[in-house]
C-alpha positions as CSV (number, residue, x, y, z in Angstrom):
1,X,32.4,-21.6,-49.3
2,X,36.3,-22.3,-49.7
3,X,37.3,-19.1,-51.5
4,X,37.0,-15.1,-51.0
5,X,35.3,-15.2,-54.2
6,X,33.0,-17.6,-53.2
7,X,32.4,-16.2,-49.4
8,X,31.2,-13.1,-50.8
9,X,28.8,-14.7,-53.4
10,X,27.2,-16.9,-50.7
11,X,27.1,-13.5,-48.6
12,X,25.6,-11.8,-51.2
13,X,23.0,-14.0,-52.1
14,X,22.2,-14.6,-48.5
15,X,21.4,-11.0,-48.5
16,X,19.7,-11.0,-51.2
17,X,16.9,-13.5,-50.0
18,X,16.6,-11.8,-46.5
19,X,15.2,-9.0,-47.7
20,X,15.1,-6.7,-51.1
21,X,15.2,-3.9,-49.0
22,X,19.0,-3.9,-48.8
23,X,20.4,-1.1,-51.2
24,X,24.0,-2.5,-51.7
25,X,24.3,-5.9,-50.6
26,X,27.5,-6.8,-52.0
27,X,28.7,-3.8,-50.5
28,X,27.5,-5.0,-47.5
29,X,29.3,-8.4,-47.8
30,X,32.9,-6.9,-48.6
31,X,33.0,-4.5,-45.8
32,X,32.1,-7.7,-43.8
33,X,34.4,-9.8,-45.5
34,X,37.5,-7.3,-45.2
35,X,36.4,-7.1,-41.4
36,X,36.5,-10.9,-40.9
37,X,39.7,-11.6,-42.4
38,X,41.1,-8.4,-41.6
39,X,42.7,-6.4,-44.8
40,X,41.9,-3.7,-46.4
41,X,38.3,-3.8,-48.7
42,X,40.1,-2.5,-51.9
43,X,42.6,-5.7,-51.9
44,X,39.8,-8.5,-51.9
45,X,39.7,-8.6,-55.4
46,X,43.5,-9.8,-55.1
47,X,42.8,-12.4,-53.4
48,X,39.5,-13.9,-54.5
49,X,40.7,-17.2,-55.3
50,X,42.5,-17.3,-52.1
51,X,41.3,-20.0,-49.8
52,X,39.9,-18.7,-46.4
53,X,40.5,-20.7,-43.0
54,X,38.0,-21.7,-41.2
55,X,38.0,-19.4,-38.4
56,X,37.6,-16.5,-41.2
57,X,34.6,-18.5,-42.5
58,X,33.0,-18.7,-38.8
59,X,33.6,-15.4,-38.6
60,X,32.3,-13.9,-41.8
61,X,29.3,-15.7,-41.3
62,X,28.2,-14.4,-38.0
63,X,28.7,-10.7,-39.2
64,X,26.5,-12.0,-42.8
65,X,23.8,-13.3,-40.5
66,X,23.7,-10.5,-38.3
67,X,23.3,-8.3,-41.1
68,X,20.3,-10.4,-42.5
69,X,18.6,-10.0,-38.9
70,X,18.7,-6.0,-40.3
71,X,21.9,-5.0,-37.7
72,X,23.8,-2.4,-39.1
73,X,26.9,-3.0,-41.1
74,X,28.3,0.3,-38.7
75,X,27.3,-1.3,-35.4
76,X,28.9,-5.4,-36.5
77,X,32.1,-3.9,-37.2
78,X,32.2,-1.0,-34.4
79,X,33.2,2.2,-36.8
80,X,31.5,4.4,-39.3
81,X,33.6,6.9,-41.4
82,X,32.5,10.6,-40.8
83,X,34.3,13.4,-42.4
84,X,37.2,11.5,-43.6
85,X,38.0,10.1,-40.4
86,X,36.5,6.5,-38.7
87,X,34.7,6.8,-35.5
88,X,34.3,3.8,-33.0
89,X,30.2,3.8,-32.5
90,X,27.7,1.1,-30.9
91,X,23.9,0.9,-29.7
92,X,24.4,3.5,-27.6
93,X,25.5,5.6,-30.4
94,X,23.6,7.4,-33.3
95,X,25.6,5.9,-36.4
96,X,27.1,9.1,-38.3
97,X,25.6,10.4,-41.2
98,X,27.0,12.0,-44.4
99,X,24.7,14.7,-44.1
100,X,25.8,16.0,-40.9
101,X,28.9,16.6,-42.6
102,X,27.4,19.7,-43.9
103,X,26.9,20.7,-40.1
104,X,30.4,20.7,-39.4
105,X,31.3,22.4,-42.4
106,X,29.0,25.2,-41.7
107,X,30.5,25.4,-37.9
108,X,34.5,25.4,-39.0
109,X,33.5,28.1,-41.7
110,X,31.8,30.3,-38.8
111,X,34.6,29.7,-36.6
112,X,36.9,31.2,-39.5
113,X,35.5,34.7,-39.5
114,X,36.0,36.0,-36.2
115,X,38.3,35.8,-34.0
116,X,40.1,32.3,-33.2
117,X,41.4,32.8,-30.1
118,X,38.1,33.7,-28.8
119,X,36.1,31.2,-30.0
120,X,35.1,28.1,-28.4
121,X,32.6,24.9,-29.9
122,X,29.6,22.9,-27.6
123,X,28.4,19.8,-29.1
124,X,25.1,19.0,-27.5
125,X,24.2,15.6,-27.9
126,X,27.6,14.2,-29.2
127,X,26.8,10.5,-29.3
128,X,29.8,9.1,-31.1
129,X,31.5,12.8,-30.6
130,X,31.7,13.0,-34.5
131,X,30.9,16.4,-34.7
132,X,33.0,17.2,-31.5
133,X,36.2,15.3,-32.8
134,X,35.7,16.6,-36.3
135,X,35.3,20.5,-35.1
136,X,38.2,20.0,-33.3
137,X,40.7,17.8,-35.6
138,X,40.1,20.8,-37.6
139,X,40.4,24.2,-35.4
140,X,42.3,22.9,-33.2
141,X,39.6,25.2,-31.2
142,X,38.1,23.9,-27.6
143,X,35.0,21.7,-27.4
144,X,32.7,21.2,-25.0
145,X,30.8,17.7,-25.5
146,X,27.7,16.7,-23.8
147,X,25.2,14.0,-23.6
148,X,22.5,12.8,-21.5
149,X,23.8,9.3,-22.0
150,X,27.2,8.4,-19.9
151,X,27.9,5.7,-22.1
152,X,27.9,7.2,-25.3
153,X,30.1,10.3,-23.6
154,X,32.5,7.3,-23.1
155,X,32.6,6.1,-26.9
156,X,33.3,10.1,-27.6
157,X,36.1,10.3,-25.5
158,X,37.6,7.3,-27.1
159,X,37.2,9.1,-30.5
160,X,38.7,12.0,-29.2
161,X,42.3,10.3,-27.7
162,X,42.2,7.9,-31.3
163,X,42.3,10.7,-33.0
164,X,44.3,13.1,-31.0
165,X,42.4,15.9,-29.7
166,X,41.5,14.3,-25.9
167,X,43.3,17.8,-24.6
168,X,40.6,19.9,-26.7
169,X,37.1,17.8,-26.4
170,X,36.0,18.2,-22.8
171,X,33.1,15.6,-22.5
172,X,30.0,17.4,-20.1
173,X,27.1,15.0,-18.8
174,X,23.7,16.4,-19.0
175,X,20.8,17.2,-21.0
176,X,20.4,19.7,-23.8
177,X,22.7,23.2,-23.1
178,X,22.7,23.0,-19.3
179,X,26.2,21.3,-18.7
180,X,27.5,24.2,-21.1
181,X,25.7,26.9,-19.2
182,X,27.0,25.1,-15.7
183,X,30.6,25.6,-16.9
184,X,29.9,29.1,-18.3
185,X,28.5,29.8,-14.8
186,X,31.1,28.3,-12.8
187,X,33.5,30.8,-14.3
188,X,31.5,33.4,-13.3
189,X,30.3,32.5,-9.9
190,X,34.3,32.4,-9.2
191,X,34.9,36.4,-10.4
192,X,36.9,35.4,-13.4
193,X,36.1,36.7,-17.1
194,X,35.1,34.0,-19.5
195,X,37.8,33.1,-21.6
196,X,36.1,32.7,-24.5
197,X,33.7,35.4,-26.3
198,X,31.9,33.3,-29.0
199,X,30.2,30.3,-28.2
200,X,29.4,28.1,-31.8
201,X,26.6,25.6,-30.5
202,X,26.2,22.6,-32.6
203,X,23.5,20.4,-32.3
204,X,22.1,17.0,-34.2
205,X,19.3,16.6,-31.9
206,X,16.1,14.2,-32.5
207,X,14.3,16.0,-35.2
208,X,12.2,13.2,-36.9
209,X,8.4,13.3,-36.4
210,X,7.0,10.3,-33.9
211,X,4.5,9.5,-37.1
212,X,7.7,8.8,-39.1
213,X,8.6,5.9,-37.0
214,X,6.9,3.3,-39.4
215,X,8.7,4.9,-42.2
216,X,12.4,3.9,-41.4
217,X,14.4,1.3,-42.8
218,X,13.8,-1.7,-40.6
219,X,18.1,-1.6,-39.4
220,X,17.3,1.7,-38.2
221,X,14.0,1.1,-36.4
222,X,15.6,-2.1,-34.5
223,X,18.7,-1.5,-33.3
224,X,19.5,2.5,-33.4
225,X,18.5,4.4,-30.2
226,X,14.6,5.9,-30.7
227,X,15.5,8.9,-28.7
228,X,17.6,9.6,-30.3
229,X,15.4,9.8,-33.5
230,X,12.3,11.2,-32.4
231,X,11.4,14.5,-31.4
232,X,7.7,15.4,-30.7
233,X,4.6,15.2,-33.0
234,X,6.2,17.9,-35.4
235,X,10.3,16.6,-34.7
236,X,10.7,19.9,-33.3
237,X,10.3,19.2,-29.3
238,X,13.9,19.3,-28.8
239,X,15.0,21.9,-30.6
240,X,11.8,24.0,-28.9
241,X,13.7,23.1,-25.7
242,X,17.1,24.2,-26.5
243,X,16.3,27.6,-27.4
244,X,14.0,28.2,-24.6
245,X,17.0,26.6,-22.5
246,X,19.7,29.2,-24.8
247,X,17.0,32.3,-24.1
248,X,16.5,31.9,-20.5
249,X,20.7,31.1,-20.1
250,X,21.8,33.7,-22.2
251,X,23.1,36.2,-19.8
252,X,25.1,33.5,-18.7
253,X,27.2,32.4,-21.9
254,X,29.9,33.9,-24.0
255,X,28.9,37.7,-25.3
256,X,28.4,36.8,-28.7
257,X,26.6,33.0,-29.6
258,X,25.9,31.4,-32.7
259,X,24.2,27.9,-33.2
260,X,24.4,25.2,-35.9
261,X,21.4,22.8,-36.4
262,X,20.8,20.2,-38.1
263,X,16.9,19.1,-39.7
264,X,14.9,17.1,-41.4
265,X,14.1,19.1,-45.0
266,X,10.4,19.5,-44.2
267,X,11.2,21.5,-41.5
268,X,12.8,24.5,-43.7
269,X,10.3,27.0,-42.9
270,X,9.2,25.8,-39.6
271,X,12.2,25.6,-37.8
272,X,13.5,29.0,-38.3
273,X,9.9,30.3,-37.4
274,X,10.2,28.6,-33.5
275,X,14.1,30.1,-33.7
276,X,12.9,33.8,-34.5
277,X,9.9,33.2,-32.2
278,X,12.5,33.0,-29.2
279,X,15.3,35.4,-30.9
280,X,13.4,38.0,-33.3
281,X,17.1,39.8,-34.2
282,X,18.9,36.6,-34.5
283,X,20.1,36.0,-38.1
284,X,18.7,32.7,-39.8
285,X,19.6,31.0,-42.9
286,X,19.6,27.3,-44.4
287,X,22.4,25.8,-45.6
288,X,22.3,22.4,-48.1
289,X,23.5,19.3,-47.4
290,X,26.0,17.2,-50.2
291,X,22.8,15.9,-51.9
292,X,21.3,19.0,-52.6
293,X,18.6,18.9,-49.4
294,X,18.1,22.3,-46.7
295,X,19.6,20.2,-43.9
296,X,21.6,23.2,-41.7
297,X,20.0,26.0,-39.6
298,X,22.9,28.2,-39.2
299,X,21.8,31.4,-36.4
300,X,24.3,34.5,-35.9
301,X,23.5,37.0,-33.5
302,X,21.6,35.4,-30.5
Protein backbone atom coordinates (compact mmCIF):
# COMPACT_ATOMS: atom_id res chain seq x y z
CA UNK A 1 0.00 0.00 0.00
CA UNK A 2 1.52 3.55 -1.12
CA UNK A 3 -1.66 5.63 -1.00
CA UNK A 4 -4.69 6.51 1.44
CA UNK A 5 -6.83 5.10 -1.13
CA UNK A 6 -5.01 2.08 -1.34
CA UNK A 7 -4.33 1.65 2.73
CA UNK A 8 -8.00 1.53 3.21
CA UNK A 9 -8.77 -0.99 0.38
CA UNK A 10 -6.04 -3.38 1.71
CA UNK A 11 -7.75 -2.67 5.25
CA UNK A 12 -10.86 -3.31 4.10
CA UNK A 13 -10.38 -6.40 2.40
CA UNK A 14 -8.26 -7.65 5.25
CA UNK A 15 -11.34 -7.33 7.19
CA UNK A 16 -13.28 -8.73 5.10
CA UNK A 17 -11.46 -12.24 5.04
CA UNK A 18 -11.06 -12.26 8.93
CA UNK A 19 -14.36 -12.69 9.49
CA UNK A 20 -18.04 -11.80 7.77
CA UNK A 21 -19.20 -10.99 11.04
CA UNK A 22 -17.87 -7.36 10.82
CA UNK A 23 -21.02 -5.00 10.11
CA UNK A 24 -19.05 -2.00 8.67
CA UNK A 25 -15.68 -2.87 7.81
CA UNK A 26 -14.70 0.06 5.83
CA UNK A 27 -16.02 1.95 8.50
CA UNK A 28 -13.78 0.24 10.57
CA UNK A 29 -10.69 0.92 8.39
CA UNK A 30 -11.24 4.83 8.16
CA UNK A 31 -11.69 5.43 11.73
CA UNK A 32 -8.36 3.53 11.93
CA UNK A 33 -6.88 5.23 9.16
CA UNK A 34 -7.85 8.83 10.37
CA UNK A 35 -6.32 7.56 13.89
CA UNK A 36 -2.96 6.47 12.23
CA UNK A 37 -2.21 9.43 10.38
CA UNK A 38 -3.99 11.65 12.60
CA UNK A 39 -6.74 14.01 10.71
CA UNK A 40 -9.99 14.17 10.80
CA UNK A 41 -12.15 10.94 9.11
CA UNK A 42 -14.30 13.30 6.95
CA UNK A 43 -11.02 14.67 4.98
CA UNK A 44 -9.63 11.24 3.86
CA UNK A 45 -11.38 11.35 0.78
CA UNK A 46 -9.14 14.59 0.11
CA UNK A 47 -6.39 13.01 0.28
CA UNK A 48 -6.76 9.52 -1.12
CA UNK A 49 -4.15 9.69 -3.67
CA UNK A 50 -1.84 11.11 -1.12
CA UNK A 51 1.10 8.94 -0.37
CA UNK A 52 1.42 7.77 3.24
CA UNK A 53 4.94 7.47 5.09
CA UNK A 54 5.98 4.59 6.33
CA UNK A 55 5.58 5.14 9.85
CA UNK A 56 1.69 5.87 9.04
CA UNK A 57 1.68 2.52 7.15
CA UNK A 58 3.32 0.63 10.40
CA UNK A 59 0.95 2.22 12.24
CA UNK A 60 -2.30 1.68 10.34
CA UNK A 61 -1.49 -1.84 10.17
CA UNK A 62 -1.16 -2.68 13.74
CA UNK A 63 -4.55 -0.98 14.54
CA UNK A 64 -6.05 -3.18 11.02
CA UNK A 65 -4.62 -6.37 12.57
CA UNK A 66 -5.74 -5.75 15.91
CA UNK A 67 -9.06 -5.23 14.70
CA UNK A 68 -9.04 -8.67 12.71
CA UNK A 69 -8.03 -10.37 16.10
CA UNK A 70 -11.86 -8.98 17.02
CA UNK A 71 -10.39 -5.90 19.43
CA UNK A 72 -12.68 -3.16 19.46
CA UNK A 73 -12.30 -0.20 17.12
CA UNK A 74 -13.22 1.94 20.71
CA UNK A 75 -10.52 0.25 22.79
CA UNK A 76 -7.42 0.55 19.61
CA UNK A 77 -7.97 4.15 19.47
CA UNK A 78 -8.80 4.82 23.33
CA UNK A 79 -12.35 7.00 22.88
CA UNK A 80 -15.88 6.25 22.06
CA UNK A 81 -18.32 9.16 21.33
CA UNK A 82 -21.38 9.19 23.87
CA UNK A 83 -23.88 11.91 23.83
CA UNK A 84 -22.13 14.11 21.45
CA UNK A 85 -19.07 14.28 23.45
CA UNK A 86 -15.78 11.62 23.13
CA UNK A 87 -14.91 9.70 26.17
CA UNK A 88 -11.36 8.25 26.81
CA UNK A 89 -12.27 4.30 27.63
CA UNK A 90 -10.05 0.95 27.83
CA UNK A 91 -10.40 -2.78 29.14
CA UNK A 92 -11.23 -1.72 32.16
CA UNK A 93 -14.06 0.25 30.77
CA UNK A 94 -17.59 -0.82 29.42
CA UNK A 95 -17.41 0.90 25.81
CA UNK A 96 -20.49 3.39 25.74
CA UNK A 97 -23.41 2.65 24.09
CA UNK A 98 -25.94 4.71 22.04
CA UNK A 99 -28.64 3.31 23.86
CA UNK A 100 -27.70 4.46 27.22
CA UNK A 101 -28.18 7.74 25.76
CA UNK A 102 -31.71 7.33 26.41
CA UNK A 103 -30.76 6.91 30.19
CA UNK A 104 -29.35 10.16 30.49
CA UNK A 105 -32.00 11.78 28.66
CA UNK A 106 -34.61 10.35 30.94
CA UNK A 107 -32.30 11.60 34.14
CA UNK A 108 -31.62 15.39 32.86
CA UNK A 109 -35.53 15.56 32.06
CA UNK A 110 -36.25 14.38 35.77
CA UNK A 111 -33.83 16.67 37.11
CA UNK A 112 -35.85 19.50 35.22
CA UNK A 113 -39.03 19.23 37.10
CA UNK A 114 -38.23 19.87 40.57
CA UNK A 115 -36.21 21.81 42.08
CA UNK A 116 -32.50 22.36 40.83
CA UNK A 117 -30.93 23.58 43.59
CA UNK A 118 -31.92 20.56 45.51
CA UNK A 119 -31.11 18.04 43.37
CA UNK A 120 -28.09 15.93 43.21
CA UNK A 121 -27.11 12.81 40.51
CA UNK A 122 -25.21 9.16 41.70
CA UNK A 123 -23.88 7.14 38.94
CA UNK A 124 -23.38 3.62 40.17
CA UNK A 125 -21.18 1.80 38.21
CA UNK A 126 -19.67 4.74 36.00
CA UNK A 127 -17.02 2.81 34.10
CA UNK A 128 -15.92 5.43 31.55
CA UNK A 129 -18.06 8.08 33.77
CA UNK A 130 -20.26 8.66 30.52
CA UNK A 131 -23.31 8.93 32.20
CA UNK A 132 -21.64 10.91 35.17
CA UNK A 133 -19.84 13.51 32.76
CA UNK A 134 -22.84 13.64 30.43
CA UNK A 135 -25.44 14.41 33.56
CA UNK A 136 -23.22 16.88 34.58
CA UNK A 137 -21.93 18.76 31.26
CA UNK A 138 -25.60 19.24 31.13
CA UNK A 139 -27.09 20.37 34.69
CA UNK A 140 -24.33 21.66 35.73
CA UNK A 141 -25.88 19.65 38.91
CA UNK A 142 -23.47 17.52 41.43
CA UNK A 143 -22.55 13.87 40.75
CA UNK A 144 -21.58 11.34 42.78
CA UNK A 145 -19.59 8.53 40.66
CA UNK A 146 -18.88 5.13 41.92
CA UNK A 147 -17.28 1.95 40.94
CA UNK A 148 -16.07 -1.13 42.34
CA UNK A 149 -13.15 -0.95 39.98
CA UNK A 150 -10.35 1.85 40.97
CA UNK A 151 -9.10 1.85 37.65
CA UNK A 152 -11.94 2.56 35.75
CA UNK A 153 -12.92 5.45 38.62
CA UNK A 154 -9.48 6.73 37.21
CA UNK A 155 -10.52 6.83 33.32
CA UNK A 156 -13.80 8.72 34.77
CA UNK A 157 -12.03 11.30 36.37
CA UNK A 158 -10.08 11.91 33.31
CA UNK A 159 -13.41 12.38 31.41
CA UNK A 160 -14.57 14.55 33.86
CA UNK A 161 -11.34 17.39 33.97
CA UNK A 162 -11.37 16.83 29.59
CA UNK A 163 -14.43 17.87 29.67
CA UNK A 164 -14.74 20.38 32.36
CA UNK A 165 -16.89 19.29 35.07
CA UNK A 166 -13.91 17.68 37.62
CA UNK A 167 -15.45 20.39 40.37
CA UNK A 168 -19.00 18.60 39.92
CA UNK A 169 -18.25 14.64 39.40
CA UNK A 170 -16.98 13.42 42.76
CA UNK A 171 -15.65 9.78 41.94
CA UNK A 172 -16.75 7.25 45.17
CA UNK A 173 -15.03 3.67 45.40
CA UNK A 174 -17.29 0.87 46.26
CA UNK A 175 -19.81 -1.47 45.20
CA UNK A 176 -23.43 -0.88 44.11
CA UNK A 177 -25.12 2.26 46.36
CA UNK A 178 -23.10 1.95 49.47
CA UNK A 179 -20.31 4.75 48.73
CA UNK A 180 -23.49 7.04 48.15
CA UNK A 181 -25.25 5.94 51.35
CA UNK A 182 -21.59 6.41 53.20
CA UNK A 183 -21.52 10.02 52.08
CA UNK A 184 -25.22 10.52 52.79
CA UNK A 185 -24.40 9.21 56.33
CA UNK A 186 -21.40 10.98 56.91
CA UNK A 187 -23.51 14.14 56.73
CA UNK A 188 -25.62 12.97 59.09
CA UNK A 189 -23.55 11.28 61.66
CA UNK A 190 -21.90 15.05 61.83
CA UNK A 191 -25.50 16.88 62.84
CA UNK A 192 -25.66 18.72 59.57
CA UNK A 193 -28.87 18.69 57.19
CA UNK A 194 -28.23 17.10 53.83
CA UNK A 195 -27.83 19.55 51.36
CA UNK A 196 -29.46 18.07 48.77
CA UNK A 197 -33.27 16.72 48.91
CA UNK A 198 -33.58 14.63 45.66
CA UNK A 199 -31.26 11.97 45.02
CA UNK A 200 -31.56 10.87 40.84
CA UNK A 201 -29.75 7.32 40.90
CA UNK A 202 -28.63 6.22 37.63
CA UNK A 203 -27.47 2.93 37.03
CA UNK A 204 -26.18 0.74 33.73
CA UNK A 205 -25.47 -2.21 35.74
CA UNK A 206 -24.79 -5.92 34.34
CA UNK A 207 -28.21 -6.84 33.10
CA UNK A 208 -27.47 -9.56 30.45
CA UNK A 209 -28.47 -13.20 31.28
CA UNK A 210 -25.15 -15.66 32.00
CA UNK A 211 -26.93 -18.02 29.09
CA UNK A 212 -26.46 -15.00 26.67
CA UNK A 213 -22.76 -15.24 26.92
CA UNK A 214 -22.42 -17.43 23.70
CA UNK A 215 -24.58 -15.05 21.98
CA UNK A 216 -22.26 -11.93 21.78
CA UNK A 217 -20.34 -10.60 19.10
CA UNK A 218 -16.96 -12.28 19.44
CA UNK A 219 -15.12 -8.25 20.12
CA UNK A 220 -17.46 -8.13 22.89
CA UNK A 221 -16.94 -11.64 24.44
CA UNK A 222 -12.99 -11.20 24.21
CA UNK A 223 -11.94 -8.21 25.29
CA UNK A 224 -14.95 -6.20 27.18
CA UNK A 225 -15.06 -6.87 30.95
CA UNK A 226 -17.64 -10.01 31.68
CA UNK A 227 -18.75 -8.43 34.86
CA UNK A 228 -19.56 -6.11 33.65
CA UNK A 229 -22.04 -7.86 31.30
CA UNK A 230 -23.51 -10.48 33.23
CA UNK A 231 -25.88 -10.43 35.82
CA UNK A 232 -27.33 -13.66 37.23
CA UNK A 233 -29.33 -16.51 35.45
CA UNK A 234 -32.27 -14.01 34.73
CA UNK A 235 -29.61 -10.58 34.25
CA UNK A 236 -31.40 -9.24 37.11
CA UNK A 237 -28.93 -10.16 40.15
CA UNK A 238 -27.65 -6.80 40.33
CA UNK A 239 -30.29 -4.84 40.02
CA UNK A 240 -32.08 -7.39 42.82
CA UNK A 241 -29.14 -6.09 44.95
CA UNK A 242 -29.42 -2.45 44.44
CA UNK A 243 -32.81 -2.05 45.53
CA UNK A 244 -32.62 -4.33 48.45
CA UNK A 245 -29.31 -2.05 49.15
CA UNK A 246 -31.79 1.40 48.32
CA UNK A 247 -34.70 -0.24 50.73
CA UNK A 248 -32.65 -1.13 53.62
CA UNK A 249 -30.58 2.56 53.14
CA UNK A 250 -33.41 4.54 52.59
CA UNK A 251 -33.81 6.35 55.82
CA UNK A 252 -30.43 7.38 55.16
CA UNK A 253 -30.61 9.29 51.66
CA UNK A 254 -32.06 12.49 50.41
CA UNK A 255 -36.03 12.74 51.41
CA UNK A 256 -37.27 12.28 48.02
CA UNK A 257 -35.28 9.51 45.50
CA UNK A 258 -35.80 8.57 42.11
CA UNK A 259 -33.74 5.93 40.10
CA UNK A 260 -32.96 5.52 36.32
CA UNK A 261 -32.19 1.99 34.94
CA UNK A 262 -31.12 0.80 32.27
CA UNK A 263 -32.25 -3.16 30.68
CA UNK A 264 -32.11 -5.52 28.36
CA UNK A 265 -35.85 -5.35 26.47
CA UNK A 266 -36.90 -8.83 27.63
CA UNK A 267 -36.76 -7.65 30.91
CA UNK A 268 -39.84 -5.08 30.44
CA UNK A 269 -42.23 -6.76 32.67
CA UNK A 270 -39.92 -8.39 34.92
CA UNK A 271 -37.88 -5.78 36.11
CA UNK A 272 -40.44 -3.47 37.31
CA UNK A 273 -42.10 -6.50 39.08
CA UNK A 274 -38.63 -7.06 41.43
CA UNK A 275 -38.79 -2.95 41.71
CA UNK A 276 -42.50 -2.88 43.04
CA UNK A 277 -41.73 -6.10 45.02
CA UNK A 278 -39.22 -3.87 47.19
CA UNK A 279 -41.23 -0.38 46.73
CA UNK A 280 -45.10 -1.22 46.14
CA UNK A 281 -45.86 2.90 46.00
CA UNK A 282 -42.97 3.72 43.89
CA UNK A 283 -43.98 4.92 40.46
CA UNK A 284 -42.68 2.72 37.43
CA UNK A 285 -42.64 3.29 33.87
CA UNK A 286 -40.47 2.34 30.62
CA UNK A 287 -39.00 4.65 28.61
CA UNK A 288 -37.59 3.70 24.71
CA UNK A 289 -34.44 3.78 23.62
CA UNK A 290 -33.46 5.73 19.86
CA UNK A 291 -34.23 2.49 18.06
CA UNK A 292 -37.58 2.05 19.22
CA UNK A 293 -36.57 -0.82 22.15
CA UNK A 294 -38.07 -0.42 26.28
CA UNK A 295 -34.51 0.16 27.41
CA UNK A 296 -35.18 2.70 30.59
CA UNK A 297 -36.85 1.90 33.98
CA UNK A 298 -37.53 5.29 35.19
CA UNK A 299 -38.86 4.98 39.36
CA UNK A 300 -40.38 8.25 41.16
CA UNK A 301 -41.36 8.03 44.53
CA UNK A 302 -39.10 5.54 46.45
Amino acid sequence: MTTYLEALQWANEMLRAASGRFASPMLDAEVLLAEATEIPRSRLFLRFDAPLRPDQIGRFEGFVRRRAAFEPVAYIVGRKEFAGRLFRVNPFTLIPRPATEALAAAAIELAGEGSRDATIFADVGTGSGAIAVTLAAETHLPVIATDASRPALAVARLNAEAHGVAGLVEGRHGRGLEPVARVCEAVRASGRRLPYDHLILCANLPYLPETRWEELQEDIRRYEPRSALLSGPDGLRDYWELFRALKSRRAVLPMRASCIIEIDPTQALTAPALIRHAFPAASVRIAKDMEGFDRVVIVTGL
